[in-house]
C-alpha positions as CSV (number, residue, x, y, z in Angstrom):
1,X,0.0,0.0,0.0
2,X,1.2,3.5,-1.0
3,X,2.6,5.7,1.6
4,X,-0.2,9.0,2.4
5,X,1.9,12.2,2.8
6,X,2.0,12.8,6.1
7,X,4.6,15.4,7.1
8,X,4.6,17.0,11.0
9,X,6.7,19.5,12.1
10,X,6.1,21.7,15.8
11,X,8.4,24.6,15.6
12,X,9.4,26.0,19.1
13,X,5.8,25.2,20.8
14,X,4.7,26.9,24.0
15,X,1.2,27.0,25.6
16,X,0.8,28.4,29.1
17,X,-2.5,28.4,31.0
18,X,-1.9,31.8,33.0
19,X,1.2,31.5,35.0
20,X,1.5,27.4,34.2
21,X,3.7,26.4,31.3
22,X,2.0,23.1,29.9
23,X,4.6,23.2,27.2
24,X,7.7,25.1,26.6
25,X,9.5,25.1,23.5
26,X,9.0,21.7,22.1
27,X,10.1,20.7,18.7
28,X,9.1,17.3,16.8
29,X,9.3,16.7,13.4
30,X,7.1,13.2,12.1
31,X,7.8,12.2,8.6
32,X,5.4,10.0,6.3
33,X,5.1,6.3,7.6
34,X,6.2,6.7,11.2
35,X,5.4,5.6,14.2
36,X,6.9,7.9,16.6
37,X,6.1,7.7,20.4
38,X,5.7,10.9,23.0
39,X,6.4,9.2,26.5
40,X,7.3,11.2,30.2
41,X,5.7,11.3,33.9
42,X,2.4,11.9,34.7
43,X,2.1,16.1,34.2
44,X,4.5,16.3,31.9
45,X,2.5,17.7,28.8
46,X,1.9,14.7,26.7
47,X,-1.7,15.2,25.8
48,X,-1.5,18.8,26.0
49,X,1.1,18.7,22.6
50,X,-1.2,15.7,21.2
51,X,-4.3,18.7,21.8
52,X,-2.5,21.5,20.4
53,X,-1.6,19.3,17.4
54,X,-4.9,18.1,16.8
55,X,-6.7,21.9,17.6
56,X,-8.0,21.4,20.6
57,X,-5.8,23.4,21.9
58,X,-4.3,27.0,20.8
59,X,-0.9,27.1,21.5
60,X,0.5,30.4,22.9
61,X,3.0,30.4,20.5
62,X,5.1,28.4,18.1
63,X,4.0,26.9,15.0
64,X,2.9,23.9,13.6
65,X,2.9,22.7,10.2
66,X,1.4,19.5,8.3
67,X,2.1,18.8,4.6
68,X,3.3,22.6,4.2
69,X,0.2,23.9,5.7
70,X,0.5,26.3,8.7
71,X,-2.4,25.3,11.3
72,X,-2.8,28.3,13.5
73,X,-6.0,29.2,12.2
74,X,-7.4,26.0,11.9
75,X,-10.1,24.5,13.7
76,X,-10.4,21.0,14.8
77,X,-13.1,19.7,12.4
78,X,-10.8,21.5,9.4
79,X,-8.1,19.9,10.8
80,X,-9.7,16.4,10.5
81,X,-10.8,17.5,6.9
82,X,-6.7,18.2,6.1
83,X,-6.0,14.3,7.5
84,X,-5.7,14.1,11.3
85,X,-7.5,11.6,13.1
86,X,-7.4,11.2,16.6
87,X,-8.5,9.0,19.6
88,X,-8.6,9.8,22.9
89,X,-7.4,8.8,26.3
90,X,-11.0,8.7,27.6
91,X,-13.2,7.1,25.1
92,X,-15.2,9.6,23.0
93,X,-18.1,7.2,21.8
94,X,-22.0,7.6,21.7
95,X,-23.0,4.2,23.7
96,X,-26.1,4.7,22.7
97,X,-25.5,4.0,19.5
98,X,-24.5,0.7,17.8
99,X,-21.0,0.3,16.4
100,X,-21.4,0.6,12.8
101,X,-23.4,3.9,13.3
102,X,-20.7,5.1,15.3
103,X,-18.1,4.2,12.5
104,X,-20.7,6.0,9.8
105,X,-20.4,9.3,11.5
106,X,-16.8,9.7,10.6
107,X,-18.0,8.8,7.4
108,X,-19.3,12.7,7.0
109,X,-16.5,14.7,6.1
110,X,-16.0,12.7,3.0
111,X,-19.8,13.1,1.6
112,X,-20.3,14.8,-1.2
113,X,-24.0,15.0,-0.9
114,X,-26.4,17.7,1.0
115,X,-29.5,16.8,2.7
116,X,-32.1,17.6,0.2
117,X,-30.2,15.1,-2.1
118,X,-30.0,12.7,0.8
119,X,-33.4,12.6,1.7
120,X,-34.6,11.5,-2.1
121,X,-32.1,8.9,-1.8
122,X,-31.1,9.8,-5.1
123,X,-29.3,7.2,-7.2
124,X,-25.6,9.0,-6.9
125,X,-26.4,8.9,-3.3
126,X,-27.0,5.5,-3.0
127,X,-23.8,4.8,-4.7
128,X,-22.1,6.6,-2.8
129,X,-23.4,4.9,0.6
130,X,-22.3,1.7,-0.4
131,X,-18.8,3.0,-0.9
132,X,-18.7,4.2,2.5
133,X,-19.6,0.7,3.9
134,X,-17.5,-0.9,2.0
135,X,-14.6,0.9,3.5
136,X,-16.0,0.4,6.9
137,X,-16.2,-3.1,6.4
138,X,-12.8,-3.2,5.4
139,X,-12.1,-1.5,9.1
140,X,-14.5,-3.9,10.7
141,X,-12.8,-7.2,9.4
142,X,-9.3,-5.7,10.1
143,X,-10.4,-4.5,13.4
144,X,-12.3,-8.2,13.8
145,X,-14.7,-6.4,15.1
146,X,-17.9,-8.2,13.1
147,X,-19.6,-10.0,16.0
148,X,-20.2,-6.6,17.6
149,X,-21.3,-4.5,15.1
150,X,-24.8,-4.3,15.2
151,X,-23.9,-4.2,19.7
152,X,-24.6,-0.7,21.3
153,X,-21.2,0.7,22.7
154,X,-22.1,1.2,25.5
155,X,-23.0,-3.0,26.2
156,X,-19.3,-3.9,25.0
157,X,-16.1,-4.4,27.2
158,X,-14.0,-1.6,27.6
159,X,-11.1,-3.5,25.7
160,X,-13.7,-3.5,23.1
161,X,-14.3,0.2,22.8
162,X,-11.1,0.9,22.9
163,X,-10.8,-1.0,19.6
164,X,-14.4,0.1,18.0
165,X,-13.3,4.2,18.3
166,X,-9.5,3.3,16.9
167,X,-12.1,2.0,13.9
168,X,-13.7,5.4,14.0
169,X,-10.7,7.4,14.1
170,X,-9.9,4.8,10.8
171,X,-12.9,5.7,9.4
172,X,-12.2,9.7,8.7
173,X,-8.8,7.7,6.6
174,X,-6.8,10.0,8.1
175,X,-3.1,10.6,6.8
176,X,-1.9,10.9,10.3
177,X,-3.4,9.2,13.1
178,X,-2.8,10.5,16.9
179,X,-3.2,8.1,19.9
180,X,-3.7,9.2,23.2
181,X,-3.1,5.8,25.8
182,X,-4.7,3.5,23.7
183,X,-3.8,0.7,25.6
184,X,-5.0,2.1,29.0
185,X,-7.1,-0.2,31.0
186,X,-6.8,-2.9,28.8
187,X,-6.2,-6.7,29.5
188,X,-2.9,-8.5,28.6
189,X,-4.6,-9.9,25.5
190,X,-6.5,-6.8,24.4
191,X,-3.1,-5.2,24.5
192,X,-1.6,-8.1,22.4
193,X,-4.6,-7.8,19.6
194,X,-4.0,-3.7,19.8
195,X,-0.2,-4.1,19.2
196,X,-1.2,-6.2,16.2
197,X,-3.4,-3.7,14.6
198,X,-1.0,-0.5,15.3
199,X,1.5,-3.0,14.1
200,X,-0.1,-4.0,11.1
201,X,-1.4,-0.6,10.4
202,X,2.1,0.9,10.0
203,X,3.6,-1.7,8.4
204,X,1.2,-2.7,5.7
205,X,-1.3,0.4,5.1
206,X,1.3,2.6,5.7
207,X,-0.2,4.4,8.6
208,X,1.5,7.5,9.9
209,X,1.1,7.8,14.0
210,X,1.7,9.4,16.6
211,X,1.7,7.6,20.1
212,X,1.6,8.7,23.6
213,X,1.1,5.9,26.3
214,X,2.5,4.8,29.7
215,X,3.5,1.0,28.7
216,X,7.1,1.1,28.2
217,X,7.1,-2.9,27.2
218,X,4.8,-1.7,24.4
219,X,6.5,1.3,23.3
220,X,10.2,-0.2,22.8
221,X,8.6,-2.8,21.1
222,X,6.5,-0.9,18.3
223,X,7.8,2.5,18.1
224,X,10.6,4.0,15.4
225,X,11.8,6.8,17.5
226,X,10.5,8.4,20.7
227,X,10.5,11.8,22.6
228,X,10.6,12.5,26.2
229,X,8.9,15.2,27.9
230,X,9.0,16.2,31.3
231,X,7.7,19.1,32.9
232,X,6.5,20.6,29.3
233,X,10.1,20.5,28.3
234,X,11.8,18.3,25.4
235,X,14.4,15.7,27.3
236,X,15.4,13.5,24.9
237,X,14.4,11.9,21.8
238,X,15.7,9.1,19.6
239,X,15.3,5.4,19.0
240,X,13.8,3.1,21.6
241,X,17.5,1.3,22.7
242,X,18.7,4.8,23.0
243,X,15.8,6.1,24.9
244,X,15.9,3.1,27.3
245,X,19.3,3.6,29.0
246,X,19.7,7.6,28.6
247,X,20.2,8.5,32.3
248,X,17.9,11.6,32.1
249,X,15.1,9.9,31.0
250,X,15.7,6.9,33.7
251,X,16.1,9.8,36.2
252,X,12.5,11.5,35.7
253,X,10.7,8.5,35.8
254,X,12.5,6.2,38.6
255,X,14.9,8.7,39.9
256,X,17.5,6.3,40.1
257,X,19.5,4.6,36.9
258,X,17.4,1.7,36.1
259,X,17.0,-0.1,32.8
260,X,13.3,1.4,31.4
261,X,12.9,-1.3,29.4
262,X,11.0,-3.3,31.7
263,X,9.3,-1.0,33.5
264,X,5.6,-0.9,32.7
């Protein structure tokens, strides 16, 4: 499968909430088939850098630029238009809803039909309804996902809707997919099957990602390079054998030098 363009780069990034610096002066550059990792201690501005990549956050300054596209003045549902998906450390899923309907609203940013069209059902319509479910059932098999399907999310294991929104976040095909902890809470074998997929999706669609997550058995298995943040400041960052015996790093999680590449 052909590579999608995928091309990152946070220039100098700073966001402060009042007199708190969340992030100061963090550079990371992603390129096109990555799988990079973000790892650090518990505060120490992970998910606040996934946020201001993904819009949900401004940051205060700084810039950040994706396929030569400046995002400042984009919002998040023009950023998932441009090709960033995201999923999130607390599950954002309707439970009411069954899993295939949750899937088919990320199908919306790619229709090309309005409502007045939609509601006559029209034959382009139509048409273009079964190519979204084909794609989606191309997620669903991948995702082996089919025996819950038709299931409301909010019935299934939390494994289990961990895996059903990484199928959403699939669904808007984005060219760069951001994980927040998608392995927290999970059993051994959920974490196994998750691995696979991640695994899988970089290696044979040609995913682009970006990971943050706490399971550092996980993360020096799967990941190309990772960063280190602690305290909203850049540590370190290279590849996982480096990243596992660099002293600093050992230091701000253990405070003692200990091999990380055990630790979970």
């Amino acid at each position: 499968m052909d590579q999608v363009r995928a091309e990152l780069e946070v220039c100098d990034l700073c966001l402060n909430f009042g007199g708190i610096k969340a992030i100061s002066n963090v550079d990371l550059h992603v390129e096109t088939g990555e799988l990079i990792a973000v790892i650090g201690p518990n505060g120490a501005g992970k998910t606040s850098l996934l946020n201001c990549i993904t819009g949900y956050y401004k940051p205060s300054s700084g810039r950040i630029i994706f396929n030569g596209v400046d995002l400042g003045n984009y919002s998040t549902h023009e950023l998932t238009k441009l090709g960033i998906g995201r999923t999130f450390q607390n599950i954002e899923l309707f439970p009411g809803m069954s899993v295939l309907d949750n899937m088919l609203l990320a199908r919306h940013i790619h229709c090309r039909y309005n409502f007045g069209l939609a509601s006559l059902f029209w034959p382009s319509v139509k048409k273009e309804e079964v190519r979204h479910r084909l794609i989606l059932e191309e997620i669903i098999d991948f995702l082996e996902i089919q025996h819950v399907r038709k299931e409301l999310v909010g019935s299934l294991p939390y494994g289990m809707r961990k895996r059903v929104e990484l199928g959403r976040a699939l669904a808007l095909e984005p060219k760069l997919l951001v994980l927040d902890e998608p392995f927290a809470g999970m059993t051994l074998e959920e974490k196994e099957d998750m691995v696979r997929f991640l695994m899988e999706l970089n290696e044979a669609w040609g995913q682009t990602m970006i990971l943050v997550e706490h399971d550092m058995s996980i993360i020096m298995s799967i990941s190309q390079r990772i960063m280190v943040l602690n305290f909203g400041e850049k540590l370190a960052e290279g590849l996982p054998e480096d990243i596992q015996i660099h002293p600093e790093v050992i230091k701000a999680y253990l405070g003692e030098t200990t091999d990380l590449s055990l630790d979970a």
